[in-house]
C-alpha positions in Angstrom: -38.6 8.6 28.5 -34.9 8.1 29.2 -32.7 11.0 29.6 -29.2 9.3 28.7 -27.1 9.4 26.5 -27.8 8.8 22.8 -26.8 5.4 21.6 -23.4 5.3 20.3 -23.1 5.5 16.2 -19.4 4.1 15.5 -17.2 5.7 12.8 -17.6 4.5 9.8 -14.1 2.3 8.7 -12.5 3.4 5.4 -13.9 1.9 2.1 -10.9 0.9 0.5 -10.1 -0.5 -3.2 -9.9 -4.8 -3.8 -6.9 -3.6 -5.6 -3.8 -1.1 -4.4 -0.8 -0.6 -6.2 1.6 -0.6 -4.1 4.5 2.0 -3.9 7.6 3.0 -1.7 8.4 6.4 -3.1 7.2 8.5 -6.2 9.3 9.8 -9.4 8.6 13.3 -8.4 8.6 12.9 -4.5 6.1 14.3 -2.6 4.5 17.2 -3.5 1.1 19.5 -3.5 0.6 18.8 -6.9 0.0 14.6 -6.2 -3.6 13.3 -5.9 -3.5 9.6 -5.2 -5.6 6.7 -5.3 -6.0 3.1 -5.0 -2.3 2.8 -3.5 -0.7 0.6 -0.7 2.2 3.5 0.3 5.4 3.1 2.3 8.4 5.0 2.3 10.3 8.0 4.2 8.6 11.7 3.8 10.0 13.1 7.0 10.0 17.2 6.6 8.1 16.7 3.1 6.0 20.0 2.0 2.8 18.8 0.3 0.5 21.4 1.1 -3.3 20.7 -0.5 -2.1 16.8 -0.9 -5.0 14.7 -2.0 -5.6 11.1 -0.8 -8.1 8.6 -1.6 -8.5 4.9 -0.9 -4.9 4.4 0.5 -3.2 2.3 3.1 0.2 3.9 4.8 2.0 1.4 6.4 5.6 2.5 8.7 6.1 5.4 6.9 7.9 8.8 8.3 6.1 12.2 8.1 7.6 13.6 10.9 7.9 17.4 10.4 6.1 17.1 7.1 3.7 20.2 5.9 0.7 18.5 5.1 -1.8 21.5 6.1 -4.9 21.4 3.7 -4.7 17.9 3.1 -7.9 16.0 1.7 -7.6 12.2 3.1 -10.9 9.9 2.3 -11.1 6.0 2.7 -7.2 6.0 4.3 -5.7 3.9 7.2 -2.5 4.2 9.0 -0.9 1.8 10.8 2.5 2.1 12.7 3.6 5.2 10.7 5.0 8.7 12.2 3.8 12.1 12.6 5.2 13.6 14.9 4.9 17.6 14.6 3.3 17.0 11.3 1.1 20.0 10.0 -2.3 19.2 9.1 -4.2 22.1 9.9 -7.5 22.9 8.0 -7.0 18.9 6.8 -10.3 17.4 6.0 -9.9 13.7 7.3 -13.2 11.2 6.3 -13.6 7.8 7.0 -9.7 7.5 8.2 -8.1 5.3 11.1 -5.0 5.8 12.4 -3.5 2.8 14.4 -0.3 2.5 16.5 1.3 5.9 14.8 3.4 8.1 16.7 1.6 11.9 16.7 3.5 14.0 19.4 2.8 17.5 18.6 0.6 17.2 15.3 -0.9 19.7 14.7 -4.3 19.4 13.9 -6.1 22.9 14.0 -9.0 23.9 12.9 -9.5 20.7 10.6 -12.9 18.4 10.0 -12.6 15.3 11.3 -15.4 13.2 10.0 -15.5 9.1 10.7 -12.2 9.2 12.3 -10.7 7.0 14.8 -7.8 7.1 16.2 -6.5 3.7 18.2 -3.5 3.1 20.3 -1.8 6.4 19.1 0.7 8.8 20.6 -0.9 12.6 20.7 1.3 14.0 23.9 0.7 18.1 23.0 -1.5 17.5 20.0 -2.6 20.3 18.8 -6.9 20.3 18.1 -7.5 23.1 18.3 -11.5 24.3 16.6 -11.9 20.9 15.5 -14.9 20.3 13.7 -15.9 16.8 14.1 -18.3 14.0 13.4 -18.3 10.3 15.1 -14.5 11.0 16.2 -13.2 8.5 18.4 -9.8 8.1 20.7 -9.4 5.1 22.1 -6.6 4.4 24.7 -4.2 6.9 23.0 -1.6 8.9 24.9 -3.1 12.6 24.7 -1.5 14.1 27.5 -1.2 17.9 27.6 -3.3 17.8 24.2 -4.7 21.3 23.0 -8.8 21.1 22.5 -9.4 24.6 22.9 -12.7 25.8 21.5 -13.2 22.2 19.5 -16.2 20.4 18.3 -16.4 17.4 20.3 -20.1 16.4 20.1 -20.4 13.0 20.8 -16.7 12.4 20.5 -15.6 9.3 22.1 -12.2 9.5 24.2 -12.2 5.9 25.8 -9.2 5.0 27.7 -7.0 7.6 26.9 -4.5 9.7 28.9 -5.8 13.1 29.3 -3.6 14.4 31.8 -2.7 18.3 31.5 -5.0 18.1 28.5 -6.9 21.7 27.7 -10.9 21.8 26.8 -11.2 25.8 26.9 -14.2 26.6 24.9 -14.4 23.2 23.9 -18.1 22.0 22.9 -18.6 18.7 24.8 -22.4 17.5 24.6 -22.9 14.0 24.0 -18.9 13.3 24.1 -17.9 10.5 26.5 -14.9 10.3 28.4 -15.1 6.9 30.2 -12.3 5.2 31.4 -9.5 8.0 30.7 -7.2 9.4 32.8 -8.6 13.2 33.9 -5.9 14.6 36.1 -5.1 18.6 35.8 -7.9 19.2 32.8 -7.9 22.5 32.0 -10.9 24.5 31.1 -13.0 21.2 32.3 -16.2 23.2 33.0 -16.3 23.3 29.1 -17.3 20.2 29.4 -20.9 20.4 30.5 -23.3 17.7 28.6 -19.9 15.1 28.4 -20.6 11.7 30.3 -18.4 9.6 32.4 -18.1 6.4 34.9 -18.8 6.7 38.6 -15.2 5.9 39.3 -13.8 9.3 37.4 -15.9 11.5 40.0 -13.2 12.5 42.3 -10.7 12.8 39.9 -12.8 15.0 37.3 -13.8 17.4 40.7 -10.6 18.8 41.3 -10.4 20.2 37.8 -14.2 21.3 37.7 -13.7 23.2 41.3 -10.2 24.3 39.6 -12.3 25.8 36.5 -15.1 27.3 38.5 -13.0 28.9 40.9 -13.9 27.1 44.5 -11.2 26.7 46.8 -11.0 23.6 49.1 -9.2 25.2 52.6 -10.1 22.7 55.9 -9.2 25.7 58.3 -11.8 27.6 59.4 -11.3 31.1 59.6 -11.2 32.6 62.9 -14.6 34.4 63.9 
């Protein structure tokens, strides 16, 4: 019997309504108190509070939530494409069956949210914050992650496919299954974490400097004298 890995199982993609109504903006702005379905959403929400905001069956196209509070947020059946969210709050979000494509996510923070049939596609996550994570069929592919936070995350079989992972920190971070192939791997941080993770042959010597980093081993060519 074969001891790879386990065949991939893709996300699954957002189940979205024949019919949105579409909408730029809402009488009573955005707020924790909106739960909303079955729309096609654009519009400016930069710094918005909407703590607990419920989401289901929705497209977001270009819109602004830079800065916004969205921490608690429920999103099902919801893809993003082109919008911005940058140091965005969405920690303890539960995201399921979402894609996010082309947004802009410097410094969102993520934390401690449940990521279930998420992928994430051509994004900017430079000092995301992911930190305990719990995921299911997540996948990155080539994103710009660099310096991103995965301390003590679920990343069982979590896909990160051509994505910058420079700086990036896997402290703690549970790793079996997950494959990293074809990403950038210079200066990992806590990358003995990630024990049970697969990777191509051509990412050896650049995922040993980090590993020898983690565990400690010093690479010195002088000998010491006898």
């Amino acid at each position: 019997m074969s001891g790879g890995p386990e065949p991939l199982t893709p996300p699954q993609s957002p189940r979205l309504p024949d019919d949105l109504t579409a909408s730029s903006s809402l009488a009573d702005g955005l707020d924790d108190t909106l739960d909303w379905t079955a729309i096609a959403l654009t519009g400016d929400f930069t710094a918005a509070r909407a703590s607990g905001l419920v989401l289901t069956g929705a497209t977001i196209t270009g819109s602004r939530f830079a800065g916004a509070d969205l921490s608690q947020a429920h999103l099902t059946d919801v893809r993003l494409t082109g919008c911005d969210l940058q140091g965005a709050i969405l920690d303890e979000a539960k995201l399921t069956r979402v894609e996010l494509v082309d947004c802009r996510m410097s410094g969102v923070v993520l934390s401690r949210s449940e990521l279930h049939d998420v992928r994430v596609v051509g994004c900017q996550l430079d000092e995301a914050n992911l930190r305990m994570v719990a995921s299911r069929r997540l996948w990155f592919e080539r994103c710009s992650m660099t310096k991103a936070d995965f301390y003590q995350a679920g990343l069982e079989g979590a896909v990160l496919s051509g994505c910058d992972l420079t700086g990036a920190t896997f402290a703690k971070a549970r790793a079996a299954g997950a494959r990293l192939h074809g990403s950038r791997l210079d200066g990992l941080r806590g990358a003995d974490c990630l024990r049970g993770a697969s990777f191509a042959s051509e990412q050896v010597v650049e995922l040993a400097w980090p590993v020898f980093a983690a565990l400690g081993l010093v690479i010195d060519d002088e000998l010491a004298p006898g």
